[in-house]
ZAMARGU-4260 file (C-alpha; in steps of 0.2 Angstrom, whole numbers, plus 5000, padded with zeros to 4 digits):
<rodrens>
0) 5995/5639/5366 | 5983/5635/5381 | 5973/5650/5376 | 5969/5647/5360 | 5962/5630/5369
5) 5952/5640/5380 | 5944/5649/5368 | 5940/5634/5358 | 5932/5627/5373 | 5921/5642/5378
10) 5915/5642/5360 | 5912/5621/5359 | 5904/5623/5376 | 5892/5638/5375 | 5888/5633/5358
15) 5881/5614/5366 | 5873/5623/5380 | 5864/5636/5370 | 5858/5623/5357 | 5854/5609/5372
20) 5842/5624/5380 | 5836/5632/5361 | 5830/5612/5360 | 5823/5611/5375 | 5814/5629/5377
25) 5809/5623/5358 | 5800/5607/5361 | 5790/5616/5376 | 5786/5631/5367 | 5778/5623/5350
30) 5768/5609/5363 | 5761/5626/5375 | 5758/5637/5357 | 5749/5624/5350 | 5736/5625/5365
35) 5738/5643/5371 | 5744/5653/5357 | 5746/5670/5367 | 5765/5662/5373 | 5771/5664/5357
40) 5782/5680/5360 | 5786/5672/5379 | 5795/5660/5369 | 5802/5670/5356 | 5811/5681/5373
45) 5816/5663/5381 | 5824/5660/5365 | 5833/5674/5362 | 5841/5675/5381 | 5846/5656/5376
50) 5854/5659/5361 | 5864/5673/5371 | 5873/5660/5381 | 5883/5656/5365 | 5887/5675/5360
55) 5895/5676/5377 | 5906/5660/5376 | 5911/5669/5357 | 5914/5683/5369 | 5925/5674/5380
60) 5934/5667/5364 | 5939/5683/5355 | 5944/5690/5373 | 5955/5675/5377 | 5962/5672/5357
65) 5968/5692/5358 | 5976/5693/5375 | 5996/5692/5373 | 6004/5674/5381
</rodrens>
């Protein structure tokens, strides 16, 4: 049915969002490490609330694949 869709969606889409911004805090982060190592752990927390996005659209998944049609 049209929920199990939606869940796949949320899934697909937070998953590409998350890993488009884990890419892009990544690439900035090892370029600002290399010169300033002290922003290590700011980068470490900007990658951790950008790998969130993807457990919430899981969330969204599990809520949407359990509700009754």
């Amino acid at each position: 049915s049209f929920n199990q869709l939606g869940a796949g969606l949320s899934v697909g889409f937070s998953g590409l969002a998350a890993g488009f911004a884990i890419g892009i805090v990544g690439d900035a982060g090892v370029r600002g490490t290399a010169q300033q190592p002290r922003l290590f752990v700011g980068m470490i927390l900007i990658l951790i609330f950008a790998e969130v996005l993807g457990l919430y659209g899981l969330i969204v998944a599990l809520v949407l694949s359990t509700k009754k049609p």
